[in-house]
C-alpha positions as CSV (number, residue, x, y, z in Angstrom):
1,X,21.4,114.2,165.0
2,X,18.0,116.0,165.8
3,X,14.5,114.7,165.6
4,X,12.5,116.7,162.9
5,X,8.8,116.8,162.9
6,X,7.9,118.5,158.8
7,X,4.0,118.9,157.6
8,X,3.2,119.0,154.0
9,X,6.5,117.0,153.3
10,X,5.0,115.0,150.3
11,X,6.2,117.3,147.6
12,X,7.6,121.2,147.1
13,X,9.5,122.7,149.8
14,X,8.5,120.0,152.8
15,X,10.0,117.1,150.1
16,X,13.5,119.0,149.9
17,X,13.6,119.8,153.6
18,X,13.2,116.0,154.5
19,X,15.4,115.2,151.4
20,X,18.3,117.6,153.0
21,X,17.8,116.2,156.5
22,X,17.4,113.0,156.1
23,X,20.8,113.0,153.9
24,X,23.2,114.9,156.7
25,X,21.8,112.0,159.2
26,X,18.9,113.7,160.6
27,X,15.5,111.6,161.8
28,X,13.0,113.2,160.0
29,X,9.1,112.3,160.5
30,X,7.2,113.4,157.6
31,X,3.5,114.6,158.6
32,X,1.4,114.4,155.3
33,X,-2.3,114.1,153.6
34,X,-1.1,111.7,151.6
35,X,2.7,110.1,150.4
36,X,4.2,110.6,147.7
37,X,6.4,108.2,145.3
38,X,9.1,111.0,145.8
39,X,8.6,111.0,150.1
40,X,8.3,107.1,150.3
41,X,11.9,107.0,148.6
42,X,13.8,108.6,151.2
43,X,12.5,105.6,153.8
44,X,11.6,108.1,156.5
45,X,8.9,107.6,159.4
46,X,6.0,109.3,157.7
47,X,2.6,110.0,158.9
48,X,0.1,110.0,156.3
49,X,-3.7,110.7,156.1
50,X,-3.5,114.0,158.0
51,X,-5.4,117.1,156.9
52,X,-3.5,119.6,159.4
53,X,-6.4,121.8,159.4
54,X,-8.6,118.8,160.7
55,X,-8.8,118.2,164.9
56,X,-9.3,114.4,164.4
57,X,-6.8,114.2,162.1
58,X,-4.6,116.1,164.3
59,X,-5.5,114.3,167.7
60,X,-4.5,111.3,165.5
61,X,-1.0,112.5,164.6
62,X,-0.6,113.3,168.2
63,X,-1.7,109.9,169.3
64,X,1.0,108.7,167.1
65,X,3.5,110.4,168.6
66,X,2.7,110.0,172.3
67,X,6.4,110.0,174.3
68,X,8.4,110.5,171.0
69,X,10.5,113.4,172.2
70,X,10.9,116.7,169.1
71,X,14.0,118.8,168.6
72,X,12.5,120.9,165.8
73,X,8.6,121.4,164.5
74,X,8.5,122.7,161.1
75,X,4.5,123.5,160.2
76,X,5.3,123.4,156.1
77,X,1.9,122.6,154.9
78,X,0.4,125.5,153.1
79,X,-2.0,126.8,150.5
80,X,-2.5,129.8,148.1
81,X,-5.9,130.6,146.6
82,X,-5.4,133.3,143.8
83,X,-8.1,136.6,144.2
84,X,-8.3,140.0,143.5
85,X,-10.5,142.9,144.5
86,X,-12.2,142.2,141.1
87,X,-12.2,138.2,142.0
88,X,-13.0,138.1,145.3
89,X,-12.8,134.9,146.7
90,X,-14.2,134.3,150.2
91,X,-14.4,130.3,150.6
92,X,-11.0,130.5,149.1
93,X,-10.3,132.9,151.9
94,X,-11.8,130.5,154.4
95,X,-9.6,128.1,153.6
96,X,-6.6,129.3,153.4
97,X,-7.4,130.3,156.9
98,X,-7.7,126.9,158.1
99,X,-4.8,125.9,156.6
100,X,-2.2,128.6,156.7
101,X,-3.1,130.0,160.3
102,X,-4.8,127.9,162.2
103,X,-3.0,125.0,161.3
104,X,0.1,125.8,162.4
105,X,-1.1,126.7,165.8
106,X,-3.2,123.5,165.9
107,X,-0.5,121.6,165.4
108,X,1.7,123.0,167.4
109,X,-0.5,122.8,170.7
110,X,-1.3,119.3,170.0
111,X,2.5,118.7,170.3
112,X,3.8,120.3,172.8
113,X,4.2,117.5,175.1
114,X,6.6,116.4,172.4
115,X,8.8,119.4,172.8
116,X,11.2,120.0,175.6
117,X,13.9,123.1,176.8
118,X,15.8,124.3,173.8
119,X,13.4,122.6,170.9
120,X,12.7,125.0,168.1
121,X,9.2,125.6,166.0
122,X,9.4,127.1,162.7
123,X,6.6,128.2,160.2
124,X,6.7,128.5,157.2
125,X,5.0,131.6,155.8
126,X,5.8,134.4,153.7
127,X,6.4,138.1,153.2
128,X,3.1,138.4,151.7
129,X,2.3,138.7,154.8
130,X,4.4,142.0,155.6
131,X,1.7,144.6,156.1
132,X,4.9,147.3,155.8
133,X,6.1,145.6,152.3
134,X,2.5,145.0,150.8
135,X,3.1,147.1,147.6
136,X,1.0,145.2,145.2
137,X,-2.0,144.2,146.9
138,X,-4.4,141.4,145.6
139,X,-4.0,137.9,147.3
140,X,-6.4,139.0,150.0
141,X,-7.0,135.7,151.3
142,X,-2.8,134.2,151.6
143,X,-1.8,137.6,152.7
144,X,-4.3,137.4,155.1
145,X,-3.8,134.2,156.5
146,X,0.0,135.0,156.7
147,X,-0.8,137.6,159.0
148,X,-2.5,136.0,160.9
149,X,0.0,133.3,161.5
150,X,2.7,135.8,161.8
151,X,0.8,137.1,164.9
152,X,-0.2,133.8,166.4
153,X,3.5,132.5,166.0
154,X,4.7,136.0,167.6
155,X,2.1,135.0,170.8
156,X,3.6,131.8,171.0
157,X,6.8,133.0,171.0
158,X,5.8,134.5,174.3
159,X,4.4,132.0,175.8
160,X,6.8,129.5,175.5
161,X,9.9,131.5,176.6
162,X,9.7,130.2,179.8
163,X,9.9,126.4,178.8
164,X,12.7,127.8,176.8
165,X,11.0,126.7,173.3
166,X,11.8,129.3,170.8
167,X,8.8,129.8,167.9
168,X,10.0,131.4,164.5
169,X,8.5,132.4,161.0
170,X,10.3,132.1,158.2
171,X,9.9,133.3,154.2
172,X,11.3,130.7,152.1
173,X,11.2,132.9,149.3
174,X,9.7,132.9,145.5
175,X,10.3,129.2,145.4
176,X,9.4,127.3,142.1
177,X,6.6,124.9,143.4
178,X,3.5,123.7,142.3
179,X,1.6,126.4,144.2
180,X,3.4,129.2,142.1
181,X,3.3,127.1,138.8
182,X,6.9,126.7,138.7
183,X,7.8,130.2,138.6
184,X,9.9,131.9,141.0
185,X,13.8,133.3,142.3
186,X,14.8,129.8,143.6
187,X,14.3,126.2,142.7
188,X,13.1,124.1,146.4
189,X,15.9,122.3,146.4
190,X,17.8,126.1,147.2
191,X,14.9,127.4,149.5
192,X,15.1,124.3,151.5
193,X,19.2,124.7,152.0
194,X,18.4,128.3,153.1
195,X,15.9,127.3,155.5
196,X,17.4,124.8,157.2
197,X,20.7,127.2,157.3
198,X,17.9,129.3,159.6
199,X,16.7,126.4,161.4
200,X,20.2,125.7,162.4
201,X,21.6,129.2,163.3
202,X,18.5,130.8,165.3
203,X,18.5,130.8,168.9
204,X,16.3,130.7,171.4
205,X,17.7,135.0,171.7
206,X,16.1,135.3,167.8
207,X,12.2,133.5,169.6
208,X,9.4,135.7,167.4
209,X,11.5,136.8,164.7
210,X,10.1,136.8,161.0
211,X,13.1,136.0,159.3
212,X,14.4,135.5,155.1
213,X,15.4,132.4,154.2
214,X,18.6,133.7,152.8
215,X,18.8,135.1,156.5
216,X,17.5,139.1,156.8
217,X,15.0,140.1,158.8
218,X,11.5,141.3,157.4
219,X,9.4,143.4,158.9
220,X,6.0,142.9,160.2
């Protein structure tokens, strides 16, 4: 049994990750803005009330947690701000930002007391934010943003290799969520079983990757 920390686990992909671990016997603590009826059924420690892209928020979750010891981080919490060159959208861009790249690192340095030799961190992004497979274009903001959290992941990644922590992003696919209106290759329920496939299989060897859920790598 592991202790699994999941942000943005009120709904979408963070639901069916703490659905799926909380099922095989895992303890799951779901980080959240706010509960859902759907989260509050599963009876798992959850944290509500925090705006991961808030420091007081943040400082609070960490509070919460003092001593309680992490096997796995997953930073889930996410948004996506449609725009175009035509419909440029820059406070969209801002945010997503906040929220998609400097979340994930927030987070993660306000916990890293909770995490010890051979604990895993995983982010969630997306191959959006592939430079080498942008063929489309448009989404400046998200792609953006996933970039940057690519990058920031990849430094961490580094950094922790000598506590033996290993720091991962992962594209969970065209999922049908909310934040894609429910279109999409895979329903959450399927992205979260691939995911956690990946948060079970890589290593510590496999630290800075930029992995598919369904397990190939992507480049950067």
């Amino acid at each position: 049994m592991s202790r699994i920390l999941v942000s943005g686990a009120n709904r979408g992909i963070g639901l069916e990750i703490c659905r799926q671990l909380a099922a095989r016997g895992d303890e799951v603590i779901a980080v959240c803005r706010q509960s859902s009826a759907e989260l509050q059924k599963l009876g798992i420690r959850t944290i509500e009330g925090i705006d991961v892209s808030a420091a007081d928020d943040v400082a609070r979750m960490r509070d919460a947690l003092a001593g309680v010891h992490l096997d796995v981080l997953i930073n889930n919490a996410g948004v996506l701000v449609r725009d175009s060159l035509q419909q440029l959208d820059f406070e969209g861009i801002d945010q997503q930002f906040r929220i998609n790249a400097v979340a994930p690192l927030r987070v993660t340095a306000a916990l890293l007391e909770n995490l010890q030799s051979g604990s895993k961190v995983f982010t969630i992004t997306s191959s959006m934010g592939s430079i080498e497979e942008n063929t489309s274009g448009s989404y400046y903001g998200y792609r953006m943003s996933k970039a940057a959290v690519n990058i920031a992941m990849k430094s961490l990644s580094v950094d922790l290799a000598e506590r033996k922590i290993g720091v991962f992003v992962l594209h969970p696919g065209y999922v049908q969520t909310d934040m894609t209106d429910h279109q999409g290759h895979v329903t959450a329920a399927e992205a979260a079983q691939n995911l956690i496939a990946r948060i079970d299989s890589l290593q510590l060897a496999d630290s800075g990757s930029f992995t598919h859920a369904q397990g190939r790598n992507i480049p950067w």
